[in-house]
N, C-alpha and C positions, 0 to 999 in steps of 0.2 A: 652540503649540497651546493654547487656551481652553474649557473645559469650566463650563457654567452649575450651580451645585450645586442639590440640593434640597432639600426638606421645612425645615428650619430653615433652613438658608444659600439660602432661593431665588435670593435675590436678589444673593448671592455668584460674581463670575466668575473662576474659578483660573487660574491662568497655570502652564505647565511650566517657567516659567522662576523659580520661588521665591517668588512675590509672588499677591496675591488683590484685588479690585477689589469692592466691596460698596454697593450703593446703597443710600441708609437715606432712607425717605421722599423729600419734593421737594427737600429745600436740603443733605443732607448724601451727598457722596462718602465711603467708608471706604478706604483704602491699605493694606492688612497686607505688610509684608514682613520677614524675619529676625526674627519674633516680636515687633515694633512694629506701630503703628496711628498712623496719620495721619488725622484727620479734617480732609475740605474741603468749602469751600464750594460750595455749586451751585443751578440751578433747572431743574427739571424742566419744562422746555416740552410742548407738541404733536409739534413738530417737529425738539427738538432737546435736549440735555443741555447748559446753560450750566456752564461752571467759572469759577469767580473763581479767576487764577491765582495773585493773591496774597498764596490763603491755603495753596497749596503749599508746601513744603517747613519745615514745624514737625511735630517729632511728640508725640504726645498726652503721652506721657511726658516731654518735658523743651521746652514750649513755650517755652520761653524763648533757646532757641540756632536759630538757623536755618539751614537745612544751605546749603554753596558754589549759588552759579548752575545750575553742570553739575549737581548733582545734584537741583534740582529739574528743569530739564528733562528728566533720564533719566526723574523721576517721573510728569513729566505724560505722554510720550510714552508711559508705559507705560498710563496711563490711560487713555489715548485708543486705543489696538493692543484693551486689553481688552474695551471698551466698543462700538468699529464690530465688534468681532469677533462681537456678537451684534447688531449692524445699528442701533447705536445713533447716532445724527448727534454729534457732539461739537463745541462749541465756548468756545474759553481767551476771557475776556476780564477 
C-alpha cells in the first residue's frame, strides 16, 4: 500500500513496505530505505518518468560500492510499484 505524503514531502511516495520513493525536480529520483538515500537519475516527460537504470544501485552514502544485480533490481522494481501506484508511466532505460 502507497500513500502520497504532504505539505513538505509532496512529492514523497511511502511504501508499507519500509522504503519511500521521492521525486526531486525533472532529472532526480530519491530511494529512502533503512535510513539510506539513493539518488537516480531520471527525466521527467509528458507522458512518462524516464529512469537511467544505471545509476541504480549506489547509495548516496558510500558511492563508491555498488550493491549485487538482485538487489538493484528489487530497487528498481520498487521504484516502479511506487510510482504507477500514483498513475505514473514508468520507464528503465
Amino acid at each position: 500500500m502507497f500513500k502520497r505524503g504532504r505539505f513538505l514531502k509532496r512529492n514523497t511516495i511511502t511504501s508499507d513496505e519500509g522504503y519511500s520513493v521521492q521525486i526531486v525536480g525533472r532529472d532526480t529520483v530519491r530511494y529512502h530505505e533503512l535510513g539510506r538515500t539513493m539518488s537516480i537519475t531520471s527525466d521527467l516527460g509528458v507522458n512518462s518518468l524516464l529512469i537511467f537504470v544505471d545509476t541504480v544501485g549506489r547509495w548516496d552514502d558510500n558511492p563508491y560500492v555498488s550493491e549485487p544485480h538482485e538487489e538493484k533490481m528489487r530497487i528498481a522494481l520498487n521504484i516502479k510499484k511506487a510510482l504507477q501506484s500514483q498513475g505514473e508511466t514508468v520507464e528503465f532505460i
